[in-house]
VMD Tcl script that draws the C-alpha trace (Angstrom):
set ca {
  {-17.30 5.38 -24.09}
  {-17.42 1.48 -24.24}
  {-13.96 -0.42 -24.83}
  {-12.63 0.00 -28.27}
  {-13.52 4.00 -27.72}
  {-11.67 4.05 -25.10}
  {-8.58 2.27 -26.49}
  {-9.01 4.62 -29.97}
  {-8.97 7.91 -27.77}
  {-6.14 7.15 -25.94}
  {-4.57 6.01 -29.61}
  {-4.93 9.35 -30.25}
  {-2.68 11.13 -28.35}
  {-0.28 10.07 -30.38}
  {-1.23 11.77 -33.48}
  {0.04 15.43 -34.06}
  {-0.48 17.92 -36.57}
  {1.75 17.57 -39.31}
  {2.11 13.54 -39.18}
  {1.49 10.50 -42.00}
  {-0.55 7.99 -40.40}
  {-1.36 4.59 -41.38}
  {-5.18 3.61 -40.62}
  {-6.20 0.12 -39.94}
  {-8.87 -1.48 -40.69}
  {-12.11 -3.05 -38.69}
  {-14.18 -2.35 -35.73}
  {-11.79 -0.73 -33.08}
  {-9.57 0.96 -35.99}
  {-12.73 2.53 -37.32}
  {-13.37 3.86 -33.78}
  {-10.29 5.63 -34.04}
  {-10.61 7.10 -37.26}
  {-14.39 8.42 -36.05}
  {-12.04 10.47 -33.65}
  {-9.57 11.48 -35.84}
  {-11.61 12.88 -38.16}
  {-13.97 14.71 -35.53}
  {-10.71 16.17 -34.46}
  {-9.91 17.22 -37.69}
  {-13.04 19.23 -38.30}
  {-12.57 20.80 -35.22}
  {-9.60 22.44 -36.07}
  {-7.55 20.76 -33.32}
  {-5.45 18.56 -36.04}
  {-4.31 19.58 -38.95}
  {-2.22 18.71 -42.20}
  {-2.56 15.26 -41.76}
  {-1.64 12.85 -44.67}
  {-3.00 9.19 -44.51}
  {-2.63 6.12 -46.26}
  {-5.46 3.57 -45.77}
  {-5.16 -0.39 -45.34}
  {-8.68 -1.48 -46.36}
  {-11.51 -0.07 -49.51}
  {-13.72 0.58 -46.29}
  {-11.46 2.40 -44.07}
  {-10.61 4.98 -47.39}
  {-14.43 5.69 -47.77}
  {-14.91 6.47 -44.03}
  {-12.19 8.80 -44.20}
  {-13.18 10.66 -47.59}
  {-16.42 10.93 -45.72}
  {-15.01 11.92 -42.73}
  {-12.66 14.51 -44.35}
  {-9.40 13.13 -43.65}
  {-6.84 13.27 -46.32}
  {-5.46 10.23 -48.18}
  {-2.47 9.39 -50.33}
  {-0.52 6.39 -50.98}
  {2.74 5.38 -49.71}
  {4.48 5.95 -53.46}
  {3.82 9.54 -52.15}
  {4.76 8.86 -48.60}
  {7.70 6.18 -48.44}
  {7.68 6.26 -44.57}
  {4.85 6.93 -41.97}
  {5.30 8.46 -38.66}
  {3.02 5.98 -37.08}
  {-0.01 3.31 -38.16}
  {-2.71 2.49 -35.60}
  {-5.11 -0.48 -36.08}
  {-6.84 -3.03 -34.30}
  {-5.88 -7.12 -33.68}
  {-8.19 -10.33 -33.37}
  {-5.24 -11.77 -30.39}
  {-2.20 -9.92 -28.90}
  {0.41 -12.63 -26.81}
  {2.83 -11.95 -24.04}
  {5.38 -10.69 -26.56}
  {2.48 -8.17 -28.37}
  {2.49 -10.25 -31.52}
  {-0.73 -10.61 -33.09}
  {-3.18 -12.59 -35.20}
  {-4.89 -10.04 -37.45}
  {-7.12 -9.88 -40.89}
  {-10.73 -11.15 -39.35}
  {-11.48 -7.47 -40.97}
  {-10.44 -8.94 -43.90}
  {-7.53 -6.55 -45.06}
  {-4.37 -8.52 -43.57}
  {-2.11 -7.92 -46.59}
  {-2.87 -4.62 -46.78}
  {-2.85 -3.78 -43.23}
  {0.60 -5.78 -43.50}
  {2.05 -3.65 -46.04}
  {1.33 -0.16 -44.57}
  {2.17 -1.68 -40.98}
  {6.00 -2.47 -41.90}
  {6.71 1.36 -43.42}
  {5.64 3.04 -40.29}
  {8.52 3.91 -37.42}
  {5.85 3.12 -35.23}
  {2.82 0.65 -34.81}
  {0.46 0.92 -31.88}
  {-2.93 -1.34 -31.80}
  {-5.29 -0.72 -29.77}
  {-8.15 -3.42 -28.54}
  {-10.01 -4.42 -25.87}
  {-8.80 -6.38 -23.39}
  {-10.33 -9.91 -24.22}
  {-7.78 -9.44 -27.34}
  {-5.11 -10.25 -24.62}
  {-3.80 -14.21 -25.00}
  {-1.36 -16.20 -23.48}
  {-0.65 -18.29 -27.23}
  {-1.42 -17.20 -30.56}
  {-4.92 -18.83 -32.01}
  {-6.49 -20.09 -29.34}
  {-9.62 -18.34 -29.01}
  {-9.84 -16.84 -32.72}
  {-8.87 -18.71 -36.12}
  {-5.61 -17.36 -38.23}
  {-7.00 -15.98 -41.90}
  {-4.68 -16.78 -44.71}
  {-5.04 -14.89 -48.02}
  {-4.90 -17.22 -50.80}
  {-4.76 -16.85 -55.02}
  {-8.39 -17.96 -56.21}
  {-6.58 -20.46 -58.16}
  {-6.63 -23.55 -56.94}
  {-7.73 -22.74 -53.73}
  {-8.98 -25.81 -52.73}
  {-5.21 -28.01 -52.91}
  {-4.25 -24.72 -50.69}
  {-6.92 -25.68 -48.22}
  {-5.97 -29.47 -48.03}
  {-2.25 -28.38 -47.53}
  {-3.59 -26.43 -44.92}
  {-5.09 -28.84 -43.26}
  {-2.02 -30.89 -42.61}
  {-0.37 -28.50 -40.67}
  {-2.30 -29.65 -36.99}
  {-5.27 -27.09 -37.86}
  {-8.75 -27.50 -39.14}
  {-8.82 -24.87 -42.16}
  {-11.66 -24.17 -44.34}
  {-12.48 -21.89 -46.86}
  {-13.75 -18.26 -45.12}
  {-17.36 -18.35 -46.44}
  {-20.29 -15.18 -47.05}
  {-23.64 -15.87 -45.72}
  {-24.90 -17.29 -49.09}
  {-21.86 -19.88 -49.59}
  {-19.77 -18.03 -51.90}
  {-16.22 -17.51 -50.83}
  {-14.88 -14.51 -49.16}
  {-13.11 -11.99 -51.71}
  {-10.51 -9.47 -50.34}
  {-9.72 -5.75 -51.61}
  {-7.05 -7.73 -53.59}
  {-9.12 -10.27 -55.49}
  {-7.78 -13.15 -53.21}
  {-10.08 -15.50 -50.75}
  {-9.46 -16.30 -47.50}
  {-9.00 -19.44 -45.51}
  {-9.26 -19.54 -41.55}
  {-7.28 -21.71 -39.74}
  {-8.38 -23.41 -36.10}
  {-5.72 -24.71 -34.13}
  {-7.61 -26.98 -31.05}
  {-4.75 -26.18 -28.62}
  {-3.25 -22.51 -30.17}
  {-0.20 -22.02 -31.99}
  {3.01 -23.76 -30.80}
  {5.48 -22.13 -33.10}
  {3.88 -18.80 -34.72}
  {7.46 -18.10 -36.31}
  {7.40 -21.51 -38.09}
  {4.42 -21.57 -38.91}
  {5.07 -18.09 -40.61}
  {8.08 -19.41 -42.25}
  {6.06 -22.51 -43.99}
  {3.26 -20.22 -45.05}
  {5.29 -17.65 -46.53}
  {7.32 -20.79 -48.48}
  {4.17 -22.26 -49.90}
  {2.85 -20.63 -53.65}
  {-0.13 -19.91 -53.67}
  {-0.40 -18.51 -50.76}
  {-0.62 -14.64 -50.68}
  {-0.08 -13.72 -46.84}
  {-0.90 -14.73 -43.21}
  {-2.07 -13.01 -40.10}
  {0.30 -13.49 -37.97}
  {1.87 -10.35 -37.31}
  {5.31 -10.83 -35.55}
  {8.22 -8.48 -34.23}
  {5.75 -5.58 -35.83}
  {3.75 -3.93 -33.04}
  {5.72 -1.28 -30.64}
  {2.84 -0.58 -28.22}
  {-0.70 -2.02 -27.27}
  {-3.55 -0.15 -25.82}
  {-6.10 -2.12 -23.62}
  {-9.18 -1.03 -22.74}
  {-10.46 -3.09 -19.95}
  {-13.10 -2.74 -16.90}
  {-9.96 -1.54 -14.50}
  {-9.14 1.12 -17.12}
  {-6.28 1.31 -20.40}
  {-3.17 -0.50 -19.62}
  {-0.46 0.47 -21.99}
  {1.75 -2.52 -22.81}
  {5.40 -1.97 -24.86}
  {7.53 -4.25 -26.50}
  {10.98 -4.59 -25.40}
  {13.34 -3.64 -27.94}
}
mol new
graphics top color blue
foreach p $ca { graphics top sphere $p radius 0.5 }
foreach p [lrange $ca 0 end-1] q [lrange $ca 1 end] { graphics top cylinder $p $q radius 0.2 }
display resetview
């Protein structure tokens, strides 16, 4: 198995019959879903309910199998498992390169607990300083949101498809990624001005949220807790 398998099967022996889940979305949470739902058409799990945090990760589970409901039917989750773009020191994250922040961000807070799993280049010693932060924005008026941005000691631009047209999430919204040259100083103030500013929808920065990583590295998985 390379990396993110490695990290998703371990993930796994967490999940019991019986259990709401929340799945996560891109590469390394897909891996894990792959697994879950091989184990549930092998009979070895079974009466699983799951609530989805992307449009992509729902069809690979319908395809897969594995059952999905919302969280109006499920107001609390037994435990969410997704991928992350950077985990720090103190296991917060920068998430939402897989373009479903805001929804990962929603299921993520109603689950007791949160394990991501990655590989171990995820592991950083300061927030944003090998991967830009994404930053879900309203359509309108995007591009004052952008110059705003910009004055906060990052480079932000517009998240752009291959033909020039902007990025559209599951929610309608487009996305703006943020480089910072030297990392994030202060990810908890720079959470507080982006959640002050209208017009914008959500960040990525993921903080006080995750109770245990998974690495997957060449020396084997490391699992790393957050102190309570």
């Amino acid at each position: 198995m390379d990396l993110k398998q490695q990290a998703a099967a371990r993930a796994l022996e967490y999940v019991h019959s019986g259990m709401t889940l929340g799945l996560g979305s891109g590469s390394t949470a897909a891996c894990f879903v792959d697994l879950l739902g091989a184990k549930l058409q092998a009979g070895e799990l079974h009466d699983l309910r799951c609530v989805a945090t992307s449009e992509k990760t729902a069809r690979q589970a319908r395809e897969l199998g594995i059952p999905l409901t919302s969280l109006a039917e499920l107001p609390e989750l037994d435990l969410a498992v997704d991928g992350a773009d950077e985990v720090d020191p103190s296991l917060n994250l920068i998430k939402g390169l897989g373009r479903a922040l805001l929804r990962e961000k929603v299921i993520e807070i109603h689950a007791r607990k949160v394990v991501v799993i990655v590989d171990e280049s995820k592991l950083v010693s300061r927030l944003g300083s090998t991967r830009p932060l994404p930053v879900e924005l309203v359509q309108f008026e995007a591009q004052a949101q952008i110059r705003w941005l910009n004055t906060l000691g990052c480079r932000a631009e517009m998240w752009l498809e291959d033909d020039g047209r902007p990025v559209v999430t599951d929610n309608g919204n487009y996305l703006a990624l943020l480089h910072f040259p030297e990392g994030i100083e202060d990810p908890c103030a720079l959470a507080k001005e982006l959640a002050f500013r209208p017009g914008i929808v959500e960040h990525g920065l993921f903080l006080n949220m995750v109770d245990t990583v998974i690495a997957a590295g060449a020396g084997g998985v490391r699992l790393l807790e957050r102190e309570k």
